[in-house]
DRENDO-1510 file (C-alpha; in Angstrom, 1 decimal, always signed):
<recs>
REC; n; res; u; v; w
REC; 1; UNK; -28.6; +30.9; -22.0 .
REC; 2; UNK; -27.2; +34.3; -20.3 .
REC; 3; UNK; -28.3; +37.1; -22.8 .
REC; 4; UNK; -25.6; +39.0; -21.5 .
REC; 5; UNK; -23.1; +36.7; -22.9 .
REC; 6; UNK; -24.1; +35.0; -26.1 .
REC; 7; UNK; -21.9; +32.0; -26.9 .
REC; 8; UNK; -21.4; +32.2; -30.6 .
REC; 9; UNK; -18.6; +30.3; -32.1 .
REC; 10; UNK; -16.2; +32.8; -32.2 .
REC; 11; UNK; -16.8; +34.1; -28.5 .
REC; 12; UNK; -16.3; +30.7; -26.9 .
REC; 13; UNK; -12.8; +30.2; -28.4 .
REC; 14; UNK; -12.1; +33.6; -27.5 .
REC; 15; UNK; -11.2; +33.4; -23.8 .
REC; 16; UNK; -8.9; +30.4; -24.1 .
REC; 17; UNK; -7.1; +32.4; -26.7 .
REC; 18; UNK; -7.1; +35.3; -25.1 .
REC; 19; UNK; -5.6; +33.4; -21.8 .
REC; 20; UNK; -2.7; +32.5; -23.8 .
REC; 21; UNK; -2.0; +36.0; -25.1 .
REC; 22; UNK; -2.4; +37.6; -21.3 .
REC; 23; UNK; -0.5; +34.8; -19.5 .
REC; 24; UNK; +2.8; +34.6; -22.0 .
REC; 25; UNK; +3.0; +38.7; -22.1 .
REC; 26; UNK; +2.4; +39.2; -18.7 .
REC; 27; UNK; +5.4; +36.2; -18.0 .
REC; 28; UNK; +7.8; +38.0; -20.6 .
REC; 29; UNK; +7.3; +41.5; -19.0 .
REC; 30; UNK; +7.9; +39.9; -15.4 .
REC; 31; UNK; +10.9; +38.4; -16.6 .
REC; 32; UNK; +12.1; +42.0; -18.6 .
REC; 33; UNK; +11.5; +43.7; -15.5 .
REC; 34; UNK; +13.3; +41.0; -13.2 .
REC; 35; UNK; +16.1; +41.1; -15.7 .
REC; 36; UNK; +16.2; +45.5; -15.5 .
REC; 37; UNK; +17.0; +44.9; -11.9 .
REC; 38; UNK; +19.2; +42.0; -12.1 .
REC; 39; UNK; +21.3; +44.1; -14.8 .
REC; 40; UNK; +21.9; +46.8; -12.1 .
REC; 41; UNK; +23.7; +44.5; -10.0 .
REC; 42; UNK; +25.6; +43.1; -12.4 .
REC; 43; UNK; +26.8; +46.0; -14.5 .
REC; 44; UNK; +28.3; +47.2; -11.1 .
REC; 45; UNK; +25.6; +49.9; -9.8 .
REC; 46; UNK; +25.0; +48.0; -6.6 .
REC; 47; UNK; +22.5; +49.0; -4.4 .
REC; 48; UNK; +22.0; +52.3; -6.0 .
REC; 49; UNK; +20.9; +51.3; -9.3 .
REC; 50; UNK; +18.7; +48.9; -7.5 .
REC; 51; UNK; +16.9; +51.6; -6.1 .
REC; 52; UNK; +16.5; +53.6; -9.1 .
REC; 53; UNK; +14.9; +50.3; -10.8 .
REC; 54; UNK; +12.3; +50.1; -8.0 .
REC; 55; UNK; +11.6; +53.1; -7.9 .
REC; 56; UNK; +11.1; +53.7; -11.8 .
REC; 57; UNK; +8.5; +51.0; -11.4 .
REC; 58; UNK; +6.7; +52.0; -8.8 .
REC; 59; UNK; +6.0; +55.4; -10.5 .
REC; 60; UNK; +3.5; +54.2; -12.7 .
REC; 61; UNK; +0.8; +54.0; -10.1 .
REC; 62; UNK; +0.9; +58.2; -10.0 .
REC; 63; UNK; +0.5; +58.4; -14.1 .
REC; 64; UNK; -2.3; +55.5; -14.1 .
REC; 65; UNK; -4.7; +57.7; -12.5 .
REC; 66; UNK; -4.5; +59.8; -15.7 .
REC; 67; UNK; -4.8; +57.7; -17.9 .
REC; 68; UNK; -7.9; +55.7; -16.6 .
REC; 69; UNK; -9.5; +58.9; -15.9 .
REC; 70; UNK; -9.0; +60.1; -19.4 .
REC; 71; UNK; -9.6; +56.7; -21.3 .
REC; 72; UNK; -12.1; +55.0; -19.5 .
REC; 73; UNK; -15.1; +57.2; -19.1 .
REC; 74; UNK; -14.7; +57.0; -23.3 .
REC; 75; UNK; -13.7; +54.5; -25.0 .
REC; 76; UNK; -13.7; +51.6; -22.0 .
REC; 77; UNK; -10.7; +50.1; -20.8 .
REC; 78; UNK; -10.4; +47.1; -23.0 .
REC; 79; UNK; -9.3; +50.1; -25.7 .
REC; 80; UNK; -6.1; +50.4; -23.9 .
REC; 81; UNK; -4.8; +47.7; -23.7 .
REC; 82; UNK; -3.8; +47.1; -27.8 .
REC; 83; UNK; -2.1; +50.6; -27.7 .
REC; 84; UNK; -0.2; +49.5; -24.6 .
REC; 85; UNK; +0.9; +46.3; -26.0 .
REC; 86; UNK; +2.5; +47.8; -29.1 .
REC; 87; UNK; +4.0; +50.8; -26.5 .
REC; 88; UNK; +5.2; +48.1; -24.9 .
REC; 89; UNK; +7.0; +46.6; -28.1 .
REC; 90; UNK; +8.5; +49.5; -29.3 .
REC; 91; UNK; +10.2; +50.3; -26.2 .
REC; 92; UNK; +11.7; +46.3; -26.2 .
REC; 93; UNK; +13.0; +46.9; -29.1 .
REC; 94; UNK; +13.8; +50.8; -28.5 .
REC; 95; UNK; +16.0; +48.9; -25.7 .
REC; 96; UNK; +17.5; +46.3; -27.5 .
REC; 97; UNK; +19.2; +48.8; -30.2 .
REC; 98; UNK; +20.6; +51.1; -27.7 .
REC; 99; UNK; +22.2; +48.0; -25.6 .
REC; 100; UNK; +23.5; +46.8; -28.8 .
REC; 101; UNK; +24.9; +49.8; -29.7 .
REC; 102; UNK; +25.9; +51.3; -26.7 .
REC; 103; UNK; +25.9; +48.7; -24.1 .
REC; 104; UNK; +24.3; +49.5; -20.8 .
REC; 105; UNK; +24.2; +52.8; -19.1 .
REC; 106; UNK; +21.7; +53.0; -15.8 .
REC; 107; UNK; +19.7; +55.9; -17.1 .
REC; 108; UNK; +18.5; +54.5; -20.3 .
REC; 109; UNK; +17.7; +51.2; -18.3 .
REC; 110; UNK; +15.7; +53.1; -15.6 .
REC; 111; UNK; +13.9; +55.2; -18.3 .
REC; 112; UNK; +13.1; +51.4; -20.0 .
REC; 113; UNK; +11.8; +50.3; -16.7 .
REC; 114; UNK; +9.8; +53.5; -16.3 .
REC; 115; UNK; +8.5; +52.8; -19.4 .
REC; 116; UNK; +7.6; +49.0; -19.7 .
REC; 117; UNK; +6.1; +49.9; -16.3 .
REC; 118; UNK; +3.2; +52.1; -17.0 .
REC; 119; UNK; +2.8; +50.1; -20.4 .
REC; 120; UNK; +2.3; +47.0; -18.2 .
REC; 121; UNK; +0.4; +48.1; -15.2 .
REC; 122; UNK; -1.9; +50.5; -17.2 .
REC; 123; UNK; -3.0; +46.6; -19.5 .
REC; 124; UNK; -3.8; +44.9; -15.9 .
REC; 125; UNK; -7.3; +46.5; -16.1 .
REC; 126; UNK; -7.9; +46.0; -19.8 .
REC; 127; UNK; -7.5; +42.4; -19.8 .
REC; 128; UNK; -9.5; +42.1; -16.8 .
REC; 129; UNK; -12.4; +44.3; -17.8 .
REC; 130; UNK; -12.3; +42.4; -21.4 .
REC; 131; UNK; -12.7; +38.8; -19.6 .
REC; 132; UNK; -15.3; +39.7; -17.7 .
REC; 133; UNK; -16.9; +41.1; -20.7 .
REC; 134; UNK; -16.7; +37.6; -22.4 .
REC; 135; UNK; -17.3; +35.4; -19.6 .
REC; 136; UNK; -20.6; +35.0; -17.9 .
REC; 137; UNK; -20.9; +36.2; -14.5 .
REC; 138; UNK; -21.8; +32.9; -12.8 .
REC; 139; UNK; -18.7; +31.3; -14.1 .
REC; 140; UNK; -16.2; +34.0; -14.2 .
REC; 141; UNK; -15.0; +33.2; -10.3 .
REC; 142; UNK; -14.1; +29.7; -11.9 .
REC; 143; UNK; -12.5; +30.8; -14.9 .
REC; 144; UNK; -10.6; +33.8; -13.7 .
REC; 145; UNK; -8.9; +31.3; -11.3 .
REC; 146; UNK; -7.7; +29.1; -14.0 .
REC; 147; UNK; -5.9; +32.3; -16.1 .
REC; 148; UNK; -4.7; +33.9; -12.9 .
REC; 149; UNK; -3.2; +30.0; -12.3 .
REC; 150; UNK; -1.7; +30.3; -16.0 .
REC; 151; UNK; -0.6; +33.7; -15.3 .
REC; 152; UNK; +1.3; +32.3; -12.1 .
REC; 153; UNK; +3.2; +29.8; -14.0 .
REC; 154; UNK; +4.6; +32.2; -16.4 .
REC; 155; UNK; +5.4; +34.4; -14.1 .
REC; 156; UNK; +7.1; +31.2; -12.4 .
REC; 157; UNK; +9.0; +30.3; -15.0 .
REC; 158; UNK; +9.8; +33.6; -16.7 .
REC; 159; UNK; +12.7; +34.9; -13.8 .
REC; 160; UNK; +14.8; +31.5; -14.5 .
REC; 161; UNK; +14.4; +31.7; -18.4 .
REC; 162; UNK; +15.9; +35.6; -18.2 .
REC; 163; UNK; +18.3; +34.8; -16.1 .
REC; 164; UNK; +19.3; +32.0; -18.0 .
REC; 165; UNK; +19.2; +34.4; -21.4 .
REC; 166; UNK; +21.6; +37.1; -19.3 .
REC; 167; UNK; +24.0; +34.2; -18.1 .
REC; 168; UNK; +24.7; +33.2; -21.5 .
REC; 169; UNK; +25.3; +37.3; -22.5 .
REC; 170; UNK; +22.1; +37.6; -24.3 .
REC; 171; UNK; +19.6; +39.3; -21.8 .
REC; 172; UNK; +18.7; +41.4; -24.9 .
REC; 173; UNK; +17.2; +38.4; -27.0 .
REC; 174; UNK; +14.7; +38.1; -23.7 .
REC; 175; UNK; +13.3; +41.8; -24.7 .
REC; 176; UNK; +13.6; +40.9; -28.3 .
REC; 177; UNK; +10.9; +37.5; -27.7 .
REC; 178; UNK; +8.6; +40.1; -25.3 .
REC; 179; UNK; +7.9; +43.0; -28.1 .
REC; 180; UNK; +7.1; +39.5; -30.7 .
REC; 181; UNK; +4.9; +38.4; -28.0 .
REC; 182; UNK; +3.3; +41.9; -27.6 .
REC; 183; UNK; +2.7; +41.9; -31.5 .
REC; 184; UNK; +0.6; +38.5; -31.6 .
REC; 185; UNK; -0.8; +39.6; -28.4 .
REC; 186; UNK; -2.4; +42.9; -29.8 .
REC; 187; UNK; -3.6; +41.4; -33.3 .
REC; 188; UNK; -5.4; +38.8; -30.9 .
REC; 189; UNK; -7.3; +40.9; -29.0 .
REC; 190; UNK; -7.6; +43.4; -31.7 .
REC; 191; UNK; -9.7; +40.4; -33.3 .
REC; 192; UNK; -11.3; +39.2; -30.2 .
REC; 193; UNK; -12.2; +42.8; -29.0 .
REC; 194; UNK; -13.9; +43.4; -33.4 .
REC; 195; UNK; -15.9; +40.0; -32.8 .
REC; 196; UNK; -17.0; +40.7; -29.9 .
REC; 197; UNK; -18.3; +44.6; -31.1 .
REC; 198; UNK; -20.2; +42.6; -34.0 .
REC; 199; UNK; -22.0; +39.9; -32.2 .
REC; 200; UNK; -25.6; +40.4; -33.2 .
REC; 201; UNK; -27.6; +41.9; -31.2 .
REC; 202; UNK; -25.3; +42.2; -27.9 .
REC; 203; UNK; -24.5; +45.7; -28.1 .
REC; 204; UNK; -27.4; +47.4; -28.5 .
REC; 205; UNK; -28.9; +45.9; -25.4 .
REC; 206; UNK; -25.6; +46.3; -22.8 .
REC; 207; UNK; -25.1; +49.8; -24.3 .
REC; 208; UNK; -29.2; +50.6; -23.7 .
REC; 209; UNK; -28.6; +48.9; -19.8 .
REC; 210; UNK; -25.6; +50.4; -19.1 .
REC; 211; UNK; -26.7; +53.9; -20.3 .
REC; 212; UNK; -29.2; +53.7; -17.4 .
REC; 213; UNK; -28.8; +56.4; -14.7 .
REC; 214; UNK; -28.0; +54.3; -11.4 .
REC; 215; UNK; -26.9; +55.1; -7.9 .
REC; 216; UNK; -23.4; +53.8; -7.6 .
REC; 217; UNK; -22.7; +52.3; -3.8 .
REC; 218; UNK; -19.4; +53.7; -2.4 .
REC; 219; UNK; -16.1; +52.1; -3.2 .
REC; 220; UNK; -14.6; +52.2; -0.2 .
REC; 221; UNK; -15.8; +49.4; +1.6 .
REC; 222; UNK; -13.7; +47.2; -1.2 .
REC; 223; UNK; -10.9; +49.6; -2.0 .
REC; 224; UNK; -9.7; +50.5; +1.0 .
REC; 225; UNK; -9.5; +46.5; +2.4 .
REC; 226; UNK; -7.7; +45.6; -0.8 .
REC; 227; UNK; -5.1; +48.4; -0.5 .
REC; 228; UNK; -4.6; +47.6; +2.8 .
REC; 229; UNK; -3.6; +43.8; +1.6 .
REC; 230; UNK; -1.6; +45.1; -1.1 .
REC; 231; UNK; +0.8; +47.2; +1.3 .
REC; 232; UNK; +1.1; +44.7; +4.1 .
REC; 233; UNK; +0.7; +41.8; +2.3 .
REC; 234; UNK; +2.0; +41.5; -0.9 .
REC; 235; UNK; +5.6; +42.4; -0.2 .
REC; 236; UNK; +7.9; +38.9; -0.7 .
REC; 237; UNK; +10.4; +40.9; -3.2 .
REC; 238; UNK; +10.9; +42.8; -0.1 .
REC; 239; UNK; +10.8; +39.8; +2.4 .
REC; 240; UNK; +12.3; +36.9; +0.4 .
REC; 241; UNK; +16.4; +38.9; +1.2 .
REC; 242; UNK; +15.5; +39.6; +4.3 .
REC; 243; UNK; +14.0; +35.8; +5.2 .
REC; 244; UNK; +17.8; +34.4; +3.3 .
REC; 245; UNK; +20.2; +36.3; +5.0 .
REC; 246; UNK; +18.3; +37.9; +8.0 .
REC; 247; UNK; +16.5; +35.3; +9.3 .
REC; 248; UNK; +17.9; +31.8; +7.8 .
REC; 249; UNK; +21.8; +33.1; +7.7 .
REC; 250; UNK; +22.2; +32.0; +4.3 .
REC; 251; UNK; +23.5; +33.5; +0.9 .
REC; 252; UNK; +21.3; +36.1; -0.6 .
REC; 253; UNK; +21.4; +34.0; -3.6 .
REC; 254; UNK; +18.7; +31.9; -1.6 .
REC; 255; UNK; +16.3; +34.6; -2.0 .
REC; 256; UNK; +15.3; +33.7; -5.7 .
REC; 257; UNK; +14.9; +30.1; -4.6 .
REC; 258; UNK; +12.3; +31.1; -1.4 .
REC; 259; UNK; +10.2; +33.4; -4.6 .
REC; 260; UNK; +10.0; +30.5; -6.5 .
REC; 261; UNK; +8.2; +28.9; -3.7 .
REC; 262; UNK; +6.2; +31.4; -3.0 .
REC; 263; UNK; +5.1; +32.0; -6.2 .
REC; 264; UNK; +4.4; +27.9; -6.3 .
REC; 265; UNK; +2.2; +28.7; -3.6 .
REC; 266; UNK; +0.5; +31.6; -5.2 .
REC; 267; UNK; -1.0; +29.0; -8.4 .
REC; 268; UNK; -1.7; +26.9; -5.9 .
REC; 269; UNK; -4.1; +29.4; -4.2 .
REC; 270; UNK; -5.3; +30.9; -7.3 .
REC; 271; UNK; -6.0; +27.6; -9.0 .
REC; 272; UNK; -8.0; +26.2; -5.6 .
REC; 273; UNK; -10.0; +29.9; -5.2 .
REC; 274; UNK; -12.0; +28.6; -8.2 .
REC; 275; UNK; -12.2; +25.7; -7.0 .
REC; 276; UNK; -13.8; +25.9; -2.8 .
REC; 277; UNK; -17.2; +25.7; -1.9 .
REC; 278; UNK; -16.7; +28.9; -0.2 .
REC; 279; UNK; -18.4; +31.9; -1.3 .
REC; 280; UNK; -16.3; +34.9; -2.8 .
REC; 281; UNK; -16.6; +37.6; +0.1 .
REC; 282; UNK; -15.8; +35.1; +2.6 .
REC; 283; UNK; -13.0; +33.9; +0.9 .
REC; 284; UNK; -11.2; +37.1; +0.2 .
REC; 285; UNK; -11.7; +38.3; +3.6 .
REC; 286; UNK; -10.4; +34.7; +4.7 .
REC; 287; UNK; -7.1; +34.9; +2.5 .
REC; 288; UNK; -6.5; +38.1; +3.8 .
REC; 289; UNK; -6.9; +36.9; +7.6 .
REC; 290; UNK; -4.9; +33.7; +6.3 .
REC; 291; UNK; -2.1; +35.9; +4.9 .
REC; 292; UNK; -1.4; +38.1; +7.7 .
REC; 293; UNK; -1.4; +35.3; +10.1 .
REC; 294; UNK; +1.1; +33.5; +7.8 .
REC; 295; UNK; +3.4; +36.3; +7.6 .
REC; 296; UNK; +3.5; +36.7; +11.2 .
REC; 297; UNK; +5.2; +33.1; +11.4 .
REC; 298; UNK; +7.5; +33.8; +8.8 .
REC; 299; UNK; +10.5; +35.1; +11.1 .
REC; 300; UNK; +10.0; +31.0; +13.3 .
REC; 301; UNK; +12.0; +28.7; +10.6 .
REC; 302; UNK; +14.7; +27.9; +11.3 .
REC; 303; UNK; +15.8; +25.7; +8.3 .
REC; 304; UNK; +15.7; +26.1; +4.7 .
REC; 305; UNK; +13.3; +23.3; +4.1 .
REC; 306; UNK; +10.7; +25.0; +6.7 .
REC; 307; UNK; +10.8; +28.1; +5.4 .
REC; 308; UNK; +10.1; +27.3; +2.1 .
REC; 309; UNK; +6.8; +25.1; +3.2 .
REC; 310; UNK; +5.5; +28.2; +5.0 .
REC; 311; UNK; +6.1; +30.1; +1.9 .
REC; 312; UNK; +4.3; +27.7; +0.0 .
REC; 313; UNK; +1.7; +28.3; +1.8 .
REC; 314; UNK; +1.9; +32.1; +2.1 .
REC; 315; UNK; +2.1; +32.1; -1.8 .
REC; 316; UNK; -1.4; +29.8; -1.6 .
REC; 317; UNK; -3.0; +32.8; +0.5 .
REC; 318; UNK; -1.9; +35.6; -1.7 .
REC; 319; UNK; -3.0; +33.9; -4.6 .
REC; 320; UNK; -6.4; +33.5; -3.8 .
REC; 321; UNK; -6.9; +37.1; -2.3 .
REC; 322; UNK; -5.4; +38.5; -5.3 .
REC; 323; UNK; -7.3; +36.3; -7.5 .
REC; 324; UNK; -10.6; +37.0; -5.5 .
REC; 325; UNK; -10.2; +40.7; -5.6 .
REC; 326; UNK; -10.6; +40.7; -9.5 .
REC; 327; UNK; -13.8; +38.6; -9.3 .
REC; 328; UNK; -15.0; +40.7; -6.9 .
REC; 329; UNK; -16.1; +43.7; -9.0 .
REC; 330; UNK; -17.5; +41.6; -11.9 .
REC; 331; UNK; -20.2; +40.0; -9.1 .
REC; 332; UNK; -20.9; +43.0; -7.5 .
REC; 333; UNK; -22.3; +44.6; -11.1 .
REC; 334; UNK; -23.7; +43.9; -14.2 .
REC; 335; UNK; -22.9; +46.9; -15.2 .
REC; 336; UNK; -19.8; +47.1; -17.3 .
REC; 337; UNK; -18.9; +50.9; -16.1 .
REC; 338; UNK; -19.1; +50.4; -12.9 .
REC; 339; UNK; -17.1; +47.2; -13.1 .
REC; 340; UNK; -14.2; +49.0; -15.2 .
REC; 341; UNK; -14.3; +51.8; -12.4 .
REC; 342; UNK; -13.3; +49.2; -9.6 .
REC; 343; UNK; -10.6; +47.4; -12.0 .
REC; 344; UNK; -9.3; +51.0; -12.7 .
REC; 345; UNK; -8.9; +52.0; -8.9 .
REC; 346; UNK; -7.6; +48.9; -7.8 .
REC; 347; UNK; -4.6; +48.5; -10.4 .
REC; 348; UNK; -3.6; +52.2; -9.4 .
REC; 349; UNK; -3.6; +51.0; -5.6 .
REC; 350; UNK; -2.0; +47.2; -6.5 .
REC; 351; UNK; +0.8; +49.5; -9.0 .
REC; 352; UNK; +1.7; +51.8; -6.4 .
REC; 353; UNK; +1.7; +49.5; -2.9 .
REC; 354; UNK; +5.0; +49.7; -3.1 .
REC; 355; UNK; +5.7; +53.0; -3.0 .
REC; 356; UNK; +4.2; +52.7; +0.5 .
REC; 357; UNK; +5.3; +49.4; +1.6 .
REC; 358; UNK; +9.3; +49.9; +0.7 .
REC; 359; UNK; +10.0; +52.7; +2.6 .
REC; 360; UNK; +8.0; +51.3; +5.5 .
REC; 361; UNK; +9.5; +47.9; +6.0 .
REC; 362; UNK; +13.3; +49.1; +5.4 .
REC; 363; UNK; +12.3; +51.8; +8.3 .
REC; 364; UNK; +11.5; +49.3; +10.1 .
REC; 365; UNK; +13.8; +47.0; +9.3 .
REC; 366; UNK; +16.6; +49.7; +9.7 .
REC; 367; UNK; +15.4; +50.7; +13.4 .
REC; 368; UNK; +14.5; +46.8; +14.5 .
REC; 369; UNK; +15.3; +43.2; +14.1 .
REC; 370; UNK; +14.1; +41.2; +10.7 .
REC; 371; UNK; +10.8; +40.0; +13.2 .
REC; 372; UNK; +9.1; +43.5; +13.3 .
REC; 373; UNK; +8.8; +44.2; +9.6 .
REC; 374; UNK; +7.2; +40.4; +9.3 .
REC; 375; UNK; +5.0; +41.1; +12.7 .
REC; 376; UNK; +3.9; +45.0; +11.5 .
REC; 377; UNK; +2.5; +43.6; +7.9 .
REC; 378; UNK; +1.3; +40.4; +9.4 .
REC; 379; UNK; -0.7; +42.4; +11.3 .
REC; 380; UNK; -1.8; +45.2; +9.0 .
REC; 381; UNK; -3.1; +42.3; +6.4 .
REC; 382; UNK; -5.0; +40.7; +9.4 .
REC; 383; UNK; -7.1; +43.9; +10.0 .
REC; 384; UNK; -7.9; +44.6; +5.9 .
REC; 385; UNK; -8.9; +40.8; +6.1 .
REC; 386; UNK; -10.9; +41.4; +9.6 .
REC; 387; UNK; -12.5; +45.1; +8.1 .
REC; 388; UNK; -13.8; +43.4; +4.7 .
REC; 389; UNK; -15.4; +40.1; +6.5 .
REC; 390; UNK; -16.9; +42.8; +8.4 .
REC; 391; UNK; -18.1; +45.6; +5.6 .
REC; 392; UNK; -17.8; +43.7; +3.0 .
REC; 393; UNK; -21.0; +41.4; +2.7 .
REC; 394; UNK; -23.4; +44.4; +3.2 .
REC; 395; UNK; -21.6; +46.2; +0.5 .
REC; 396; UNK; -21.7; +43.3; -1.8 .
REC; 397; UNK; -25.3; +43.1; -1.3 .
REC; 398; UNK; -26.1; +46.8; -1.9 .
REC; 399; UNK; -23.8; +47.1; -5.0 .
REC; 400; UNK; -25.5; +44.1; -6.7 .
REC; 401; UNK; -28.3; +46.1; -6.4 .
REC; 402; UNK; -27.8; +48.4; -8.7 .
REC; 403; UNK; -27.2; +46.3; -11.7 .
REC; 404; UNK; -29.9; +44.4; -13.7 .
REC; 405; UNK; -29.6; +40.9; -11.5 .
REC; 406; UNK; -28.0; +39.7; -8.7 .
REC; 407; UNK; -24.5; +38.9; -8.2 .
REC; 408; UNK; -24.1; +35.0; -8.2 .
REC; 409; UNK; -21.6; +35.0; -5.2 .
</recs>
């Protein structure tokens, strides 16, 4: 029995409900921010108001630095993410009155995206750090990899449902269902989160062990691989236009089609990275090699058919070094501090890739053909993958050190 995890009645029914909550929420907020963007275009600001919407976004990543810095040397990270969710609602619903009223105007909608934004990104850490909290260590790898699946499949199915909502003139109603979602969302981890605080014994013996004064190994030898990935590799909201009408000759419309696949591809990855014999290091530093390679083929197809196999693919790749990169810090430490610390710095780096990685590939898309943005971030992805397989064992050694038993992978 793992001390560290006592499987009482209420604990083991906890994740699966807890899977449902993260998965549908995070699903409804992809498809409220897919449907932000989507309104700019059709409400006639073009190009411009698509801009301002990714740019909104992308601001988070500068605030979330703030707020894990203030919240989770205190109360720990799982405390935000019930405030967030109900931030969250009320600014669905703070939306869905002024549309109603007013109709749509581009700087209440960028504000919303702003908004729903940092409410979003700033939960990505929370939910994480709460798993791991309720899952043992030598099965989170498995677990994690079914809810990041889960988590795929909304976010698979959530772009097509909002679009679908906005065809038929009620986009709103798909901001209405996300702040209900949010509100069952927060009363279950608000009772997950009280059961967890008044399991018998538990907390007195992880608050003694994590109290313990230990020397904490450097981040970067994880940080700076993953950020790497995120910038060159996770940009197919950038690549999927550019692969339609760039590189296949077809319709932009295509571009939502060629997501679809890669996101396909993504559960795919995330479901099989819990699934390989392969230990964890390896396999991150693997999907990163994998997804840089991958890219770099992406300008060859020719046809419709082939790109969307490669993407599949692709999508397979970025799944499992996303999903990998979340297990990552919950082997390297028992310690729950130390394990919030890494989820903390990562989701500012995952949140603000793009503030990096859109500038850079229209540059170079601007100055070049399609083929150099796909061969520059093929290539950038290779080297994070090549830097961790390299770094990345010692560092997983030495920062399982530190905790109270050895990481299981």
């Amino acid at each position: 029995m793992n001390t560290g995890h006592p499987t009482t009645g209420r604990r083991q029914g906890a994740p699966r409900r807890l899977t449902l909550a993260f998965a549908s929420v995070q699903g409804s907020s992809f498809g409220c921010l897919f449907l932000l963007t989507t309104l700019s275009v059709a409400e006639g600001d073009g190009y411009v108001g698509l801009g301002v919407q990714a740019f909104s976004q992308a601001l988070p990543a500068l605030a979330l630095v703030f707020v894990f810095r203030a919240v989770a040397g205190r109360a720990g990270l799982p405390a935000l993410v019930v405030p967030m969710l109900a931030a969250q609602a009320a600014v669905d619903a703070a939306f869905v009155a002024g549309y109603l009223t007013f109709g749509y105007h581009l700087p209440a909608a960028a504000l919303t995206g702003l908004l729903l934004a940092v409410a979003i990104a700033a939960q990505g850490p929370g939910w994480k750090s709460l798993f791991s909290d309720l899952i043992p260590r030598e099965d989170f790898r498995e677990r994690y990899a079914g809810i990041s699946s889960l988590n795929n499949v909304f976010r698979l199915v959530s772009p097509a449902l909002a679009g679908a909502a906005l065809s038929l003139g009620g986009g709103w109603i798909w901001f209405a269902a996300d702040a209900l979602l949010c509100v069952v969302a927060a009363v279950v981890v608000a009772r997950v989160r009280r059961a967890v605080r008044t399991a018998p014994g538990e907390r007195t013996e992880r608050s003694a062990a994590d109290a313990a004064p230990v020397p904490r190994p450097a981040r970067w030898p994880f940080l700076l691989p993953f950020a790497l990935i995120c910038v060159f590799g996770f940009n197919i909201q950038l690549f999927a236009p550019v692969l339609a009408t760039g590189v296949l000759g077809l319709d932009a419309g295509y571009a939502g089609i060629l997501m679809a696949s890669h996101t396909l591809g993504a559960i795919l990855g995330s479901y099989l990275s819990g699934r390989v014999r392969l230990g964890t290091s390896a396999l991150f530093g693997g999907a990163g090699l994998a997804l840089g390679a991958l890219t770099l083929l992406l300008p060859l197809p020719d046809t419709l058919w082939l790109a969307l196999s490669l993407l599949v693919v692709v999508g397979a790749a970025r799944g499992a070094a996303l999903t990998t990169s979340s297990v990552i810090p919950v082997l390297a430490s028992s310690r729950q501090e130390a394990r919030d610390d890494l989820f903390a710095r990562s989701a500012v780096f995952f949140a603000g890739s793009n503030v990096v990685s859109a500038p850079l590939v229209a540059l170079l898309l601007e100055h070049g053909p399609p083929a150099t943005a796909f061969y520059a971030c093929g290539a950038g992805c290779m080297a994070a993958g090549l830097l961790w397989l390299v770094v990345g064992p010692r560092w997983m050694r030495a920062a399982a050190g530190e905790g109270r038993s050895p990481a299981p992978g």
